[in-house]
C-alpha positions as CSV (number, residue, x, y, z in Angstrom):
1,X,8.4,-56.9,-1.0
2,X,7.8,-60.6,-1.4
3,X,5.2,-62.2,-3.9
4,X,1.4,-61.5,-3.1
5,X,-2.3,-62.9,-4.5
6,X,-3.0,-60.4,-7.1
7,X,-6.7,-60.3,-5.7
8,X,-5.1,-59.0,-2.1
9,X,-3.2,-56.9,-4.1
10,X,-6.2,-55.2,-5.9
11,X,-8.3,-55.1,-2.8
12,X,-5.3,-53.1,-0.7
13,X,-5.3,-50.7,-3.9
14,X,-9.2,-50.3,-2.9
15,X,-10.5,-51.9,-6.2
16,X,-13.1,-53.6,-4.6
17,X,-13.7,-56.7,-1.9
18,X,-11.3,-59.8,-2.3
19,X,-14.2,-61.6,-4.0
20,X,-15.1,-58.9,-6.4
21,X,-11.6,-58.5,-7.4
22,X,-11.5,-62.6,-7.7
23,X,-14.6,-62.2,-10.0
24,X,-12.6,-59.6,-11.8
25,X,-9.4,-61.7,-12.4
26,X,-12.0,-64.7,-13.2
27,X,-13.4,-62.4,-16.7
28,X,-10.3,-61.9,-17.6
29,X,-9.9,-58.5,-16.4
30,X,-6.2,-58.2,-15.5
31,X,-3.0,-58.5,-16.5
32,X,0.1,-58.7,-14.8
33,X,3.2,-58.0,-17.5
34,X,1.5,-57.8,-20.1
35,X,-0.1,-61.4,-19.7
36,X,-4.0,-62.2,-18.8
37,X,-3.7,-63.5,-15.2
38,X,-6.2,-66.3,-13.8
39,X,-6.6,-67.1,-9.8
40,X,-4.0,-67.9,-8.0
41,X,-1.4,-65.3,-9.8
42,X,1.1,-63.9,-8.0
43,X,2.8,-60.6,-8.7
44,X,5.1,-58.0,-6.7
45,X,3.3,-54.8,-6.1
46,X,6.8,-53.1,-6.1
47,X,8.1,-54.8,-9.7
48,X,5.4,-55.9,-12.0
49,X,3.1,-54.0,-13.9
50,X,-0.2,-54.8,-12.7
51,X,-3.1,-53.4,-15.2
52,X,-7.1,-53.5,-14.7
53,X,-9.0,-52.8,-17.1
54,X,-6.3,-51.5,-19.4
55,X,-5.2,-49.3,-16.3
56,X,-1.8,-49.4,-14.3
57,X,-2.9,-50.6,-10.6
58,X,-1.8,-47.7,-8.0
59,X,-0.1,-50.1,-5.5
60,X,1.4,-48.1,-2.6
61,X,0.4,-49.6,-0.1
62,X,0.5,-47.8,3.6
63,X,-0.4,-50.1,6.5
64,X,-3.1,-48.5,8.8
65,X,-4.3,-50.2,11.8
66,X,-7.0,-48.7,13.7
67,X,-9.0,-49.2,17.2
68,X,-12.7,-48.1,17.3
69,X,-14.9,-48.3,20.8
70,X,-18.1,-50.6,18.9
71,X,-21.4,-49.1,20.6
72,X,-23.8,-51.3,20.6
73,X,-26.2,-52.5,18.1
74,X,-23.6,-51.4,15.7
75,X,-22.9,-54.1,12.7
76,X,-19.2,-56.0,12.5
77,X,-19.3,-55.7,9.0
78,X,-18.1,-53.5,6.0
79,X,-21.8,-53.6,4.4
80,X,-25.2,-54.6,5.6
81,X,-27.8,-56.9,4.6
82,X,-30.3,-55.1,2.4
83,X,-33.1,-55.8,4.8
84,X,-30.9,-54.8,7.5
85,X,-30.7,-50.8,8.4
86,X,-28.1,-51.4,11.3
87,X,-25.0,-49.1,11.1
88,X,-22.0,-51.1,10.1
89,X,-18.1,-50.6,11.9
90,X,-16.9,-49.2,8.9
91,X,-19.2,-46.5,8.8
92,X,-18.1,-45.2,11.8
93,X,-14.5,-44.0,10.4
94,X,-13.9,-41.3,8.3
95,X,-11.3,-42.9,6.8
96,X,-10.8,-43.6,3.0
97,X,-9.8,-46.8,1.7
98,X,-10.0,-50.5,2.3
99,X,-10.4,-52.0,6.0
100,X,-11.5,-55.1,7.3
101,X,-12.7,-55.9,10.8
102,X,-10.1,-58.6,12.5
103,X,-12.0,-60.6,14.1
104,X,-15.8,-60.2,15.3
105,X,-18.3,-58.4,18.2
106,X,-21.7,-59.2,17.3
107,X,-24.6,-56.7,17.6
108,X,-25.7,-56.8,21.1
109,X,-22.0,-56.4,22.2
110,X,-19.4,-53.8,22.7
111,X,-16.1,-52.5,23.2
112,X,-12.7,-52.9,21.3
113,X,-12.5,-53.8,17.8
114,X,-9.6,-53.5,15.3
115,X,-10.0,-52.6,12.0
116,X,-6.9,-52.6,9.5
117,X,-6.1,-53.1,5.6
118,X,-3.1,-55.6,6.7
119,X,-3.8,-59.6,6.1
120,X,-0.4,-60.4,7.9
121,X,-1.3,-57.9,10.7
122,X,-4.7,-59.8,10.8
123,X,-3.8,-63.0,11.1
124,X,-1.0,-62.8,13.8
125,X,-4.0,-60.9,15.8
126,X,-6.3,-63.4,15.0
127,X,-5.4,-67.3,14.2
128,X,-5.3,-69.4,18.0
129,X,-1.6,-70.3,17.2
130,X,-0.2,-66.7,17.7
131,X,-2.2,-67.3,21.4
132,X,-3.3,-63.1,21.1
133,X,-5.9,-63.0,24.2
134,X,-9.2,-61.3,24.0
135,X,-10.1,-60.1,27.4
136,X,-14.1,-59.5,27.5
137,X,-16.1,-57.7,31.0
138,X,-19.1,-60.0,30.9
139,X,-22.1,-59.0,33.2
140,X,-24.0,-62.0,33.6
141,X,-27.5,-62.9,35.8
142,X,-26.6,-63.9,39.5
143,X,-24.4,-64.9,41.2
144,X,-21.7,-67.1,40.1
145,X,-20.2,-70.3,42.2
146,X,-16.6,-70.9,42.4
147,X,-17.9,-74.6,40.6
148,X,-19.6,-72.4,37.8
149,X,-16.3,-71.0,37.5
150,X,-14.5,-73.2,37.6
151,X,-16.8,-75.6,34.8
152,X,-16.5,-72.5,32.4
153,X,-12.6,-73.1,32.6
154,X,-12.5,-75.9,32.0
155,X,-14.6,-76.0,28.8
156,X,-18.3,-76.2,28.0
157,X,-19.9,-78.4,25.5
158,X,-21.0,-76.8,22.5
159,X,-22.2,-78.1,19.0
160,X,-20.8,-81.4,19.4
161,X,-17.2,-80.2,20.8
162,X,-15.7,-78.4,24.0
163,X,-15.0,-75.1,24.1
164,X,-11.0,-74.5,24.7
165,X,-9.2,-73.7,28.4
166,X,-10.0,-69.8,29.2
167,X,-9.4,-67.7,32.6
168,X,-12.8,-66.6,34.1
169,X,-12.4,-64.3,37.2
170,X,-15.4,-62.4,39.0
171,X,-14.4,-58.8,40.1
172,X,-17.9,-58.1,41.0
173,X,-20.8,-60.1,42.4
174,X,-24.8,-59.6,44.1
175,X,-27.2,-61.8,44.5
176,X,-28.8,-60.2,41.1
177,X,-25.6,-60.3,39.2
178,X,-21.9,-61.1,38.2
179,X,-19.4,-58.9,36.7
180,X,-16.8,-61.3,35.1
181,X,-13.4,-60.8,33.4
182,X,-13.3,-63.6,30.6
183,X,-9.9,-64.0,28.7
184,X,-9.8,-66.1,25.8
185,X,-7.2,-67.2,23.0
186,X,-9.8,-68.5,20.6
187,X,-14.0,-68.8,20.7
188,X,-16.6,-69.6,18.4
189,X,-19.6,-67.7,17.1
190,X,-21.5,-65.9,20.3
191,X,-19.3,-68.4,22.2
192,X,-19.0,-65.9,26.0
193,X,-23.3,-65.6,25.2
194,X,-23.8,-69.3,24.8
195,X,-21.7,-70.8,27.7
196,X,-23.4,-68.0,29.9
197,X,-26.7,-69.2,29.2
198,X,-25.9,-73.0,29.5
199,X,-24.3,-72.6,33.2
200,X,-27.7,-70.8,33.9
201,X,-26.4,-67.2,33.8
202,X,-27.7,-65.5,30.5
203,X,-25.3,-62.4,29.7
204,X,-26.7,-59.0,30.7
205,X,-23.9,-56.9,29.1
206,X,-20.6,-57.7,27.1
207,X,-17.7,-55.8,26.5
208,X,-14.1,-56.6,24.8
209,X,-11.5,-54.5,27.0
210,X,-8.5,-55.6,25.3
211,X,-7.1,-57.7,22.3
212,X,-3.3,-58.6,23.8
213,X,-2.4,-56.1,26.5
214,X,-4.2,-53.1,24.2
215,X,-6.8,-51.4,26.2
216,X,-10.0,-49.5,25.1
217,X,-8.8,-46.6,28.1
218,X,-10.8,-43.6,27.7
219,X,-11.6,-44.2,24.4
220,X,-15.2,-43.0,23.7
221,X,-17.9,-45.1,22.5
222,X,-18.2,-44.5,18.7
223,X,-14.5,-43.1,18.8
224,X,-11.9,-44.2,17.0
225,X,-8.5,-43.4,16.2
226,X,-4.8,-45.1,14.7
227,X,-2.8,-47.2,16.0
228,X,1.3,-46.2,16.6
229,X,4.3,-48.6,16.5
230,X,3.6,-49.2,20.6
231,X,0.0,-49.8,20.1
232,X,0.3,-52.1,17.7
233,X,3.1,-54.3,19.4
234,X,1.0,-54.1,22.4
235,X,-1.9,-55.5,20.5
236,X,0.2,-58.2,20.1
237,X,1.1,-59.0,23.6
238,X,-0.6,-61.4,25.6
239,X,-2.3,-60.6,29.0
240,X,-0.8,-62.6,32.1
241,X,-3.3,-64.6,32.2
242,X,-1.9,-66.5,29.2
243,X,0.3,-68.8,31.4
244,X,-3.5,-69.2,33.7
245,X,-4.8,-70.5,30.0
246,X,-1.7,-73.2,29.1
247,X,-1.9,-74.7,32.4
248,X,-5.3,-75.3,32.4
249,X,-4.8,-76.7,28.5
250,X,-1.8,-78.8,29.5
251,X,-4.4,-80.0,32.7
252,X,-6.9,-80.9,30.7
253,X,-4.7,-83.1,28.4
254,X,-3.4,-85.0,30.9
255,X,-7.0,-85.6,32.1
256,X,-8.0,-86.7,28.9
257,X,-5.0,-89.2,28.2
258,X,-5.7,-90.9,31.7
């Protein structure tokens, strides 16, 4: 097993968050072969002796990747705000140990979230260069033009920048509303809500159906289960629409250049 943080380390062994265990190495808490540590220190789980506290870290480490349906009004965190009495994710699974949410749903949306205890697992799922698509079911007010469409495609404006190419689709539409399939490779906070309300459709409902070609299926609101070998590399295969989102990206370069 190749070199690690010793903070990542400690927070995989449960110890605590990766900041409490930064505070922890920071007092001068650990030692990694026999030697006082400071941030930045690198160990292998597998080789070096890793104490805390005087204590021998317990560093097996089993990946666990799991896929919970996020009702709504349910918190995308590990711990709330003390003023805030919203259930979090992570007390949702009866699971022990230390998971982390990959990426975000905030509180008024729903649908597929991943949690895991894997960094590497995290950040191939999550960082735009991997290109993982997050496919959203966005219910929106009215009824949508081809243009409006067509607009949200291309990129909105938001704080100061434009948002990047996506793949918008309606599968449903009335004069009172729009269901829309919304694939994305990378978005910014409340990003699906925001760009809704600035075309002049404010989102009614907001659900994440997939992360790569990994679908919620029958899975229950509030359920939650792991992830196999299959899921997992499934989680990390892009919808079609993926070659939809580089032409449009490529289109818009062009543009821009001319």
């Amino acid at each position: 097993m190749p070199e690690q943080r010793v903070q990542k380390i400690m927070a995989q062994a449960d110890i605590g968050s990766r900041r409490q265990c930064e505070t922890i190495i920071s007092n001068g808490r650990v030692q990694v072969n026999g030697r006082v540590i400071g941030l930045g220190a690198k160990a292998d789980p597998q080789k070096d002796i890793i104490l805390v506290d005087g204590v021998r870290l317990n560093v097996a480490f089993e990946a666990v990747c799991i896929v919970v349906n996020k009702p709504k009004g349910v918190l995308t965190s590990n711990k709330a705000e003390p003023d805030d009495s919203r259930p979090t994710i992570r007390e949702l699974i009866e699971l022990p140990g230390h998971l982390f949410p990959v990426g975000r749903l905030d509180a008024d949306s729903e649908g597929l979230l991943i949690l895991t205890n894997d960094g590497a697992l995290a950040n191939r799922i999550s960082h735009p260069r991997y290109e993982h698509t997050k496919t959203y079911k966005v219910t929106v007010k009215g009824k949508v033009s081809r243009a409006t469409i067509d607009a949200w495609e291309r990129g909105v404006w938001l704080d100061d920048s434009r948002t990047a190419a996506c793949s918008v689709r309606a599968l449903q539409s009335t004069k009172r509303s729009t269901v829309l399939r919304v694939v994305m490779l990378e978005g910014r906070k409340r990003q699906i809500r925001r760009v809704a309300m600035q075309l002049g459709h404010p989102v009614m409902r907001l659900v994440r159906t997939h992360i790569g070609q990994l679908g919620l299926g029958t899975l229950r609101k509030g359920a939650w289960y792991q992830l196999d070998a299959d899921e997992i590399e499934a989680l990390q295969t892009p919808a079609r629409e993926l070659a939809d989102i580089r032409r449009a990206r490529r289109a818009r370069k062009r543009k821009a250049k001319q």
